[in-house]
Structures are given as structure tokens and as C-alpha cells.
LOBA-142415 format. One record per residue (C-alpha): residue in three letters; x, y, z. Coordinates in Angstrom, 2 decimals, padded with zeros to 5 digits. Each point is the difference from the previous one (the first is absolute). Layout:
+-----+---------+---------+---------+
|   r |      xx |      yy |      zz |
+-----+---------+---------+---------+
| Ala |       X |       Y |       Z |
...
+-----+---------+---------+---------+
//
This chain:
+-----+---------+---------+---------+
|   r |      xx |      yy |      zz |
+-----+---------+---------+---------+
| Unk |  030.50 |  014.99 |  009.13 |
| Unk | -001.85 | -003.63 |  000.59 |
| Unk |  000.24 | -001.83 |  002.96 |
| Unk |  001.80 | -003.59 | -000.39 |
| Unk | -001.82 | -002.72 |  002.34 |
| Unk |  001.65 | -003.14 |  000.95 |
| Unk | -000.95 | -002.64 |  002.99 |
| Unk |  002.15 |  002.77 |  002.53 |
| Unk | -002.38 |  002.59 | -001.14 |
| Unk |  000.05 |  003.51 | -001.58 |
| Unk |  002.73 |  002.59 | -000.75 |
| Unk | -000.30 |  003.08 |  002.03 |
| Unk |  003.86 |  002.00 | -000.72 |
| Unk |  002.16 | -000.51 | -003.07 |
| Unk |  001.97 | -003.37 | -000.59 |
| Unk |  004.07 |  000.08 |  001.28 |
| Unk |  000.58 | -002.34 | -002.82 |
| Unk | -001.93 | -000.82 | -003.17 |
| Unk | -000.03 | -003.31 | -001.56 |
| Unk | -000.80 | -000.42 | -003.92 |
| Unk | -001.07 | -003.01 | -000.51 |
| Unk | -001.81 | -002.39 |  001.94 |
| Unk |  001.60 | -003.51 | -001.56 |
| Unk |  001.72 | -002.37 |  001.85 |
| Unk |  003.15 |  002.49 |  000.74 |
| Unk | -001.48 |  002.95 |  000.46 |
| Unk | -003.32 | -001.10 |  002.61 |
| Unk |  003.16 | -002.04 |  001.70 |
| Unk |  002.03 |  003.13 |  000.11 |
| Unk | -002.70 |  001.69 |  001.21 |
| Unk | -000.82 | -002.56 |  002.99 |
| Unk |  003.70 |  000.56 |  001.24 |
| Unk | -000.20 |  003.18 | -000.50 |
| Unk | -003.23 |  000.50 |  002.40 |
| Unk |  001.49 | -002.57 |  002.39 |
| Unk |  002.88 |  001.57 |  000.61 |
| Unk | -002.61 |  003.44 |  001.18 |
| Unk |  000.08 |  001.89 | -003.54 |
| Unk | -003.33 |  001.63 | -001.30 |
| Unk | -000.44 | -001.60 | -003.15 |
| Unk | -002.01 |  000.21 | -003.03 |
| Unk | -000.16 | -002.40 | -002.69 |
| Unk | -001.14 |  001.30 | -003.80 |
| Unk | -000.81 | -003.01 | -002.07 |
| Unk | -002.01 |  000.14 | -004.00 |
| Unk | -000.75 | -003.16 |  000.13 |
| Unk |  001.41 | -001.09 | -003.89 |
| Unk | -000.95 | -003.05 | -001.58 |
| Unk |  003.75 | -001.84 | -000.05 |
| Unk |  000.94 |  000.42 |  003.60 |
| Unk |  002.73 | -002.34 |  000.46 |
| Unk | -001.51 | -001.07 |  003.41 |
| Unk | -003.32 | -001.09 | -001.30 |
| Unk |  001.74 | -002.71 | -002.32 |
| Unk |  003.15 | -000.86 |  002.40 |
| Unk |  000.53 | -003.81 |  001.19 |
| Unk |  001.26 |  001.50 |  003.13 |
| Unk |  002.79 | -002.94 |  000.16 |
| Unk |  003.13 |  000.69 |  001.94 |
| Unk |  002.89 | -001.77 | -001.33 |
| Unk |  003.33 |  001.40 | -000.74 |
| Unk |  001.77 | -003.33 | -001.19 |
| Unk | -002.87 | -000.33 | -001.88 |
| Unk | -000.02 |  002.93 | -001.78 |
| Unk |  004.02 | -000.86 | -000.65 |
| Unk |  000.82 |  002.87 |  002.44 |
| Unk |  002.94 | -001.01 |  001.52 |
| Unk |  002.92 |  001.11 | -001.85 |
| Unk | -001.92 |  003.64 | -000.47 |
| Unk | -000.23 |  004.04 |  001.67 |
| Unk | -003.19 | -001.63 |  001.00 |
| Unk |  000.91 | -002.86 |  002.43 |
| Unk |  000.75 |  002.02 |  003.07 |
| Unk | -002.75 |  001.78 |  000.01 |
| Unk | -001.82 | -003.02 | -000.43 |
| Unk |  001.20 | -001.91 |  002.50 |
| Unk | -001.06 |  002.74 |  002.72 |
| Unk | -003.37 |  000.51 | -001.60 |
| Unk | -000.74 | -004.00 |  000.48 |
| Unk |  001.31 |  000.69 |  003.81 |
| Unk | -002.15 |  003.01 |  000.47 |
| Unk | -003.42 | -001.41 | -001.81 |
| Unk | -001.15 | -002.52 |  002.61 |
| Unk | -000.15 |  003.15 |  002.75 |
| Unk | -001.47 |  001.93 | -002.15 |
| Unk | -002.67 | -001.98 | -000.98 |
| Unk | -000.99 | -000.40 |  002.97 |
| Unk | -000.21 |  003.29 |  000.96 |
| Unk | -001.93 |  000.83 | -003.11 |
| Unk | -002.24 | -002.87 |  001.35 |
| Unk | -000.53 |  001.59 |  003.43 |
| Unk | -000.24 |  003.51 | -001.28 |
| Unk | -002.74 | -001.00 | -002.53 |
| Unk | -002.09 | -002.96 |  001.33 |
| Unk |  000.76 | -001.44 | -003.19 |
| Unk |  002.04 | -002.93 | -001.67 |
| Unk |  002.43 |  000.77 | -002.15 |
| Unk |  001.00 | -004.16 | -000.66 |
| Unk |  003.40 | -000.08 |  000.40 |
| Unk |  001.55 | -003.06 |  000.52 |
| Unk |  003.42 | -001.89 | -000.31 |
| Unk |  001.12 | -002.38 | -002.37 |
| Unk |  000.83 | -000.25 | -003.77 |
| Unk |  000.57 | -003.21 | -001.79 |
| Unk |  001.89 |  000.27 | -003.14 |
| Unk |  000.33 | -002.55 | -002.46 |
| Unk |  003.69 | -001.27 | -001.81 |
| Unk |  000.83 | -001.11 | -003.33 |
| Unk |  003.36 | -000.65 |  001.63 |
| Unk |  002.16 | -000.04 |  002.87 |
| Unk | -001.25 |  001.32 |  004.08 |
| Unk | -002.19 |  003.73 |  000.11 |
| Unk |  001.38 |  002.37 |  001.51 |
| Unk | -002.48 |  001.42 |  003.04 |
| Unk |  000.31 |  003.08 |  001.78 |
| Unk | -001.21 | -000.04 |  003.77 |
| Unk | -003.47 |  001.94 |  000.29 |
| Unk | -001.19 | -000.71 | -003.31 |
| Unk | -003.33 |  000.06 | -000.59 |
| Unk | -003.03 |  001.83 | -001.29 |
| Unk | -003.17 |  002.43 |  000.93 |
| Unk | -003.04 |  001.35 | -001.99 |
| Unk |  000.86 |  003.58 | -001.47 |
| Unk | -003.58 |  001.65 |  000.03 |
| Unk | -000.43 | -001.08 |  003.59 |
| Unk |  003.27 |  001.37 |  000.97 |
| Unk | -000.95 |  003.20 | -001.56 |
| Unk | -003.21 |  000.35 |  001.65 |
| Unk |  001.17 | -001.07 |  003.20 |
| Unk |  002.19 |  003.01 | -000.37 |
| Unk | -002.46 |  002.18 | -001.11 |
| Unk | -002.35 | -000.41 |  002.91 |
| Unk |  002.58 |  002.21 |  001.71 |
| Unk |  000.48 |  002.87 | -001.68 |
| Unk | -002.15 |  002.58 | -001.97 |
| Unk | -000.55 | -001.09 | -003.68 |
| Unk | -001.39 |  002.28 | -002.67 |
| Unk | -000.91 | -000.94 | -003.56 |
| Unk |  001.77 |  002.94 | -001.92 |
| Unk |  002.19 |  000.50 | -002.99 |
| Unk |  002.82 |  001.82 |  000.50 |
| Unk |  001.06 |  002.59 | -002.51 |
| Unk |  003.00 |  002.05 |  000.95 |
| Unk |  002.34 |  000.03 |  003.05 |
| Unk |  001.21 |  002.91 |  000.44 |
| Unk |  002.44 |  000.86 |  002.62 |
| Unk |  000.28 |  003.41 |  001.77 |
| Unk |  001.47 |  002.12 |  003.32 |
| Unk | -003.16 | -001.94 |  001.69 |
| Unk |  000.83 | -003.26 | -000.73 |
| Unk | -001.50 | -002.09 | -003.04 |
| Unk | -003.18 |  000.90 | -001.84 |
| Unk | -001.97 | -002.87 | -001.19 |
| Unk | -002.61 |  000.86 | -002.92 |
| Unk | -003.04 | -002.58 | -000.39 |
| Unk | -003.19 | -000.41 | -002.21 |
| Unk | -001.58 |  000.41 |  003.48 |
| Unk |  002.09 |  002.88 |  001.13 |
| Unk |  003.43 |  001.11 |  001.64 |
| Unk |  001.69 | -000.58 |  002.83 |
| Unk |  003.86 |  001.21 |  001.84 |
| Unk |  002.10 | -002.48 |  002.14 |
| Unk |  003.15 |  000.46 |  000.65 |
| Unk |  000.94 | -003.24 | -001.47 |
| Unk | -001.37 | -002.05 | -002.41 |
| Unk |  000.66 | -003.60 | -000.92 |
| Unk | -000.24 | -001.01 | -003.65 |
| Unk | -001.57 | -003.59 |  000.16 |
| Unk | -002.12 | -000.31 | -003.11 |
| Unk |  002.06 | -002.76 | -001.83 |
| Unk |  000.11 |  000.39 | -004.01 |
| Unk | -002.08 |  003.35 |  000.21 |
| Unk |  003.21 |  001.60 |  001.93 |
| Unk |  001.51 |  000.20 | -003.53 |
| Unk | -002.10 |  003.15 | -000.13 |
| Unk |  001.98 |  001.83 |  002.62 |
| Unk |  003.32 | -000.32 | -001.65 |
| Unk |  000.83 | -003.31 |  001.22 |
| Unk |  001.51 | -002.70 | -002.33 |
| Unk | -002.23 | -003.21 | -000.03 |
| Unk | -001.80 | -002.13 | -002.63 |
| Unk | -002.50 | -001.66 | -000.08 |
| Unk | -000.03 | -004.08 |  000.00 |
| Unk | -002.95 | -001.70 | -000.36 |
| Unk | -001.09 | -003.46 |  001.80 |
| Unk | -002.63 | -002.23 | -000.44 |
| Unk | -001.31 | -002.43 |  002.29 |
| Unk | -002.87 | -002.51 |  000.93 |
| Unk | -002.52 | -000.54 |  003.03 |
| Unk | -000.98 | -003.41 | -000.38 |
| Unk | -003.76 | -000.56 |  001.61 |
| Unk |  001.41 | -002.98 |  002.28 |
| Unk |  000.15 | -001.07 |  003.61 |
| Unk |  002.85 | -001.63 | -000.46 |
| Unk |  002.78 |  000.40 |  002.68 |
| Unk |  003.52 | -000.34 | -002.15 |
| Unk |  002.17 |  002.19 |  002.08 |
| Unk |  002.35 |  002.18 | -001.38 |
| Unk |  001.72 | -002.10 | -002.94 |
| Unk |  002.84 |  001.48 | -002.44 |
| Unk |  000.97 | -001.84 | -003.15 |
| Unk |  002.88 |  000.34 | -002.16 |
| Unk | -000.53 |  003.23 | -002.51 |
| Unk | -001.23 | -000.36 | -003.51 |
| Unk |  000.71 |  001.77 | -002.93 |
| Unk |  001.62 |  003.03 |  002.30 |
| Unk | -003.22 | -000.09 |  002.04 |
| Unk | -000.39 | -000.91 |  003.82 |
| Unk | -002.29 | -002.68 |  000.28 |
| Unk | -002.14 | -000.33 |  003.49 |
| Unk | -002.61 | -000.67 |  002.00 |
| Unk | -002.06 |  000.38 |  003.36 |
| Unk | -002.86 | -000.07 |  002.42 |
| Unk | -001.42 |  003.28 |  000.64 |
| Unk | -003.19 |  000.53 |  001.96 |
| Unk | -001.68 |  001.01 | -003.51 |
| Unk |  001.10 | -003.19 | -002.11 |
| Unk |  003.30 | -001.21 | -001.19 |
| Unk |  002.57 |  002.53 | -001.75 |
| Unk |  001.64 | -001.17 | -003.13 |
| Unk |  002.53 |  002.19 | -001.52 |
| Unk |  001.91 |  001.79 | -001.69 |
| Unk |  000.39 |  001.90 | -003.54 |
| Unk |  002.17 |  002.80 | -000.27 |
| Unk |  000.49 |  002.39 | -002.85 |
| Unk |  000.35 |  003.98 | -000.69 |
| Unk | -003.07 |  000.98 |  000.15 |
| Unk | -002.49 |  002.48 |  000.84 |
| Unk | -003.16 | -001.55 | -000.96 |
| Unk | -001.92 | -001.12 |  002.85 |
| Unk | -002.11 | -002.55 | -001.34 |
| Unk |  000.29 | -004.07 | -000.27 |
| Unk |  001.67 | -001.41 | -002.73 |
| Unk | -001.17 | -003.46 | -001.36 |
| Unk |  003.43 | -001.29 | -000.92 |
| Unk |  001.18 |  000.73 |  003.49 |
| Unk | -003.09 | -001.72 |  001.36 |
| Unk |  000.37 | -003.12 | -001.59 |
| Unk |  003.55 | -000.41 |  000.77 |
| Unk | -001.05 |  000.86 |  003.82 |
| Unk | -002.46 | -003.01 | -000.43 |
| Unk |  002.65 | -001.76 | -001.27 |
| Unk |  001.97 |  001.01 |  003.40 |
| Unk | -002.93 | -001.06 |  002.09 |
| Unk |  000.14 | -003.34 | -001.47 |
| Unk |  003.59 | -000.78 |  000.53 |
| Unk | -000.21 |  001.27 |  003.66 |
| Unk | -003.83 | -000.70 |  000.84 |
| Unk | -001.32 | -001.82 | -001.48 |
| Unk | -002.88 | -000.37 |  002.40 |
| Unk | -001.09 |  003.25 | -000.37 |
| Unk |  000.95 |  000.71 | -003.90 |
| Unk | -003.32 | -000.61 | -001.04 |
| Unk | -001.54 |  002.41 |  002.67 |
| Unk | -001.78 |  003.34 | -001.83 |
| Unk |  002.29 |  002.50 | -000.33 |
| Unk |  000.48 |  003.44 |  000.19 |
| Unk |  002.36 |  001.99 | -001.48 |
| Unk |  002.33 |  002.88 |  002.06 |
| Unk |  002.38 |  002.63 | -001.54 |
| Unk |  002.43 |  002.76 |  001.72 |
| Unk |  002.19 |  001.93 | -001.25 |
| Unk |  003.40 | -000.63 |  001.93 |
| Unk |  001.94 |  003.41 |  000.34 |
| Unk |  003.64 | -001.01 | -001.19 |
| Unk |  003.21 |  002.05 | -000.39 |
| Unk |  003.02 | -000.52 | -002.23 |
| Unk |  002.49 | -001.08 |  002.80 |
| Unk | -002.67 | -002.44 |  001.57 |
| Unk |  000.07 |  001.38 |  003.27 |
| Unk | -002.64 |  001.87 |  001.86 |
| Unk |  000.22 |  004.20 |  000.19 |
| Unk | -000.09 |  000.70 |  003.56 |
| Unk |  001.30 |  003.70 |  000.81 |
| Unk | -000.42 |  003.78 | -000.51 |
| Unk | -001.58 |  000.68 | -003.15 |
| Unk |  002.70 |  001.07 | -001.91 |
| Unk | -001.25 |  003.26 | -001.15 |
| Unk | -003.20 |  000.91 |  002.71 |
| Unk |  001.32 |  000.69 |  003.12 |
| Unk | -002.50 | -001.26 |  002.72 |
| Unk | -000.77 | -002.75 | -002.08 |
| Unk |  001.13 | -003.49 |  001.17 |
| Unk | -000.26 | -002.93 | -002.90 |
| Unk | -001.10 | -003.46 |  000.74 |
| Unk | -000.96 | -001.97 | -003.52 |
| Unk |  002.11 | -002.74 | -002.28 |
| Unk | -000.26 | -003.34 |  001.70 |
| Unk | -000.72 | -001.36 | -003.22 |
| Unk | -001.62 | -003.75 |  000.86 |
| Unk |  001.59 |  000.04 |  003.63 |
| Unk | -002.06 |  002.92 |  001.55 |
| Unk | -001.89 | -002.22 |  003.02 |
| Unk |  003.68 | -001.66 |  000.75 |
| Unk |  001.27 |  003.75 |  000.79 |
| Unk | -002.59 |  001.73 |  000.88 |
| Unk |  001.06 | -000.04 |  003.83 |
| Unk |  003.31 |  000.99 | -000.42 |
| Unk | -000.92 |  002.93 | -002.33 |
| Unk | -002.25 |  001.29 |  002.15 |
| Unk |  002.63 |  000.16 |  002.58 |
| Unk |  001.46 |  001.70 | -002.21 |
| Unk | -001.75 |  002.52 | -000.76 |
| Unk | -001.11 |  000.55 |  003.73 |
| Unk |  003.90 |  000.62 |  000.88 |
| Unk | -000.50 |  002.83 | -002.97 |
| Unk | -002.69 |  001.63 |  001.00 |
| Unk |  001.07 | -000.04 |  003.61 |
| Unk |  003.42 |  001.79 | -000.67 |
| Unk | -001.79 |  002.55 | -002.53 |
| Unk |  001.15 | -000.76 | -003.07 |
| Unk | -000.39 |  002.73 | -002.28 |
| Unk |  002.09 | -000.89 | -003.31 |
+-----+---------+---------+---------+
//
């Protein structure tokens, strides 16, 4: 069995609780999990597609038309919980993670609606903030198979038993019975210094239309479609450029670069967070469709309050 290295050092003893996937939700579950004293290891393939490596990492419920849905509550207490915990991922790590308040939206009529805390961060510095505390290995996971000694976990770089295990691995957790599609988003990275904010316009043909600073350029986006291809699409890029124009225009004609992830969605629109429904031991935390860095803290205190009262399905 390989050792897993991370900043806290190597594994010694098996893992209480094994996290697949190392995206935004699952290296976040995993921090809470290992702040809260559980052993954890984190199993991550590394896919081209990851929905964190293409997320805007904006944090705005009214924005994203929230407010009458499931989704607002939840919402509302992730925007509460974020500012804490980015700081904690700050102290923990030693590293920024660029979260700040503030989104301005723009009206074709009447006052916007703004939800206290709003605001935004920068998704791949969030994750490896988180992952600075934990064990990460690159492997593929094959099988989970649960038994009288908790969960096996089978990998292209071998197996491993905890006695739970936390399915994090976005669209790829269709392959362990759980019901999510894949939708697929395109953005742009815009080579520019520019300093716009966080700015939301009105949406266009059914798409959300937005922009920010980021410490790697400004974020235009976004496309959405169902999809599992995972790369760019000219059409889509033009019409970001488009975007860019209408809402920064200062940076539109910055070089761009293209980013696509594949956004793990399922039919009711609301995030799976639970007991797998047929692998006992096996606790499910994937379908946050475009809103996964909005409730990412509140799932993982979700799944924490699982795994400390034992689920087992």
C-alpha cells in the first residue's frame, strides 16, 4: 500500500475516513474532517474536467436567483460560515485563498436584490489551502466495496479499508450508483491586471453572464450545456468575449485562455448529501451543479455530523 504525503507529513495506520475526490467539496470535507481530530485520507485521479479547476468561485445566492429555492437556506448559512473559514484555511495553510466581500450586480430594471455576505474567493486556492492539511494521493478509484470491516476502497495504486468513506468525486460518482450528469461549463481567464471586482450582469440567452478579479487574471463566464466533453468550444468562446466586452471592457481584449469543468448536476437540482443509498459506510457528497463553492461549508458540516454519528446506510 503507498504512502500519501501532504504538508502534515506521512501516513503511518489506516485512514478513519476516506475521501474520493480531492475537488473543491471533497479536500473541504476533508479539512473539517481532520480539524475536527479524524485521520483522514484523501484519494483524488486528478481528471481533466474537475469542476474546481474552471469554477468562478463567486458567492451569490440572489444572484444565482436562489431565493425562492431548497437551496436558499443552506445558502444563507454557507455565506455566514465562509468568512471563518477562510480564515482558518488561511492560518492552517500559510496561504491565500482571496476571499473577499462584495458583488455588484447590474439591472435592466428596478433595485437588486443583495444578500448580506455576498461575495467571492478563488476555487483552486481554496482547494489547495485545504489540501495542505490532509494526506492527498493521486489514485483512481475502482470499486468500493463495503464489508464487516468497514469500506474497501480499490485503486489503480492499490486498496485500502476505512470504516467510512466519503464519496466526493463530483460527475465521476455516477460510477458508484449515484444519479448525476454531467453539465459542462466554459469559461475565460483574461491575461489582465485589471481590478473589476466581482460584477454580475443580467443573463443572456439562459446563460449567467459575469465577471471578476482573481489573482490569475479576470474570470469571464459562463456556458452551460449537457456535456461530457472537456474541451473549449469556439462558439462558447466568442460569446464569452462577447460577455467580457459588455462587462469589461478594459480587459476584453486581454489574451485569453480557455477553462472547462464538468459541473456534477442532478435531476431535482439539489446537492446529494447522505448515506449512499445502497453501500452502507458510504456517505455521498456530489450535485451542487454551478453552486458547489457557495455550499461547500455547509456540506461539509454535513457530512462531518454523518460521519461522527456512524452512519452506515
Amino acid at each position: 500500500m503507498p504512502a500519501a504525503s501532504s504538508a502534515s507529513g506521512t501516513r503511518t495506520g489506516p485512514p478513519e475516513v476516506i475521501v474520493v475526490g480531492g475537488g473543491l467539496i471533497g479536500a473541504l470535507v476533508a479539512f473539517t474532517l481532520r480539524q475536527a481530530g479524524a485521520d483522514v485520507l484523501v484519494l483524488d485521479a486528478g481528471r481533466p474536467g474537475a469542476a474546481w479547476r474552471a469554477a468562478a468561485g463567486l458567492l451569490t445566492p440572489d444572484g444565482e436567483g436562489l431565493r425562492q429555492s431548497p437551496l436558499w437556506t443552506g445558502a444563507q448559512e454557507s455565506l455566514r460560515r465562509w468568512p471563518r473559514l477562510a480564515q482558518r484555511l488561511e492560518a492552517v495553510s500559510g496561504q491565500p485563498v482571496f476571499f473577499r466581500e462584495g458583488v455588484r450586480r447590474l439591472q435592466t430594471e428596478g433595485p437588486a436584490q443583495v444578500t448580506p455576505g455576498e461575495g467571492s474567493l478563488h476555487p483552486p486556492s481554496v482547494v489547495g489551502a485545504a489540501r495542505c492539511h490532509v494526506p492527498v494521493l493521486p489514485a483512481r478509484v475502482l470499486a468500493l466495496t463495503p464489508g464487516p470491516r468497514g469500506v474497501g476502497v480499490v485503486t489503480d495504486q492499490g486498496h485500502w479499508t476505512a470504516p467510512t468513506v466519503v464519496l466526493a468525486a463530483g460527475v465521476w460518482s455516477a460510477a458508484f450508483g449515484v444519479r448525476v450528469r454531467a453539465v459542462q461549463g466554459q469559461a475565460l481567464r483574461l491575461a489582465s491586471a485589471l481590478n473589476c471586482g466581482a460584477v454580475y450582469g443580467p443573463p443572456a440567452r439562459g446563460f449567467a453572464r459575469y465577471a471578476l478579479t482573481r489573482p490569475d487574471g479576470v474570470y469571464v463566464g459562463a456556458t452551460s450545456r449537457a456535456s461530457w466533453r472537456v474541451t473549449p468550444d469556439e462558439h462558447a468562446a466568442r460569446w464569452l468575449r462577447g460577455v467580457a466586452r459588455q462587462l469589461v471592457p478594459g480587459a476584453a481584449t486581454g489574451r485569453a485562455t480557455a477553462l472547462v469543468g464538468l459541473r456534477p448536476v442532478t435531476a431535482s437540482g439539489q446537492p446529494l448529501v447522505g448515506p449512499h443509498p445502497t453501500l452502507p459506510g458510504v456517505v455521498v457528497a456530489t450535485g451542487h451543479g454551478r453552486h458547489g463553492a457557495l455550499l461547500a461549508p455547509v456540506t461539509a458540516q454535513q457530512v462531518l455530523t454523518l460521519v461522527q454519528a456512524g452512519v452506515r446506510a
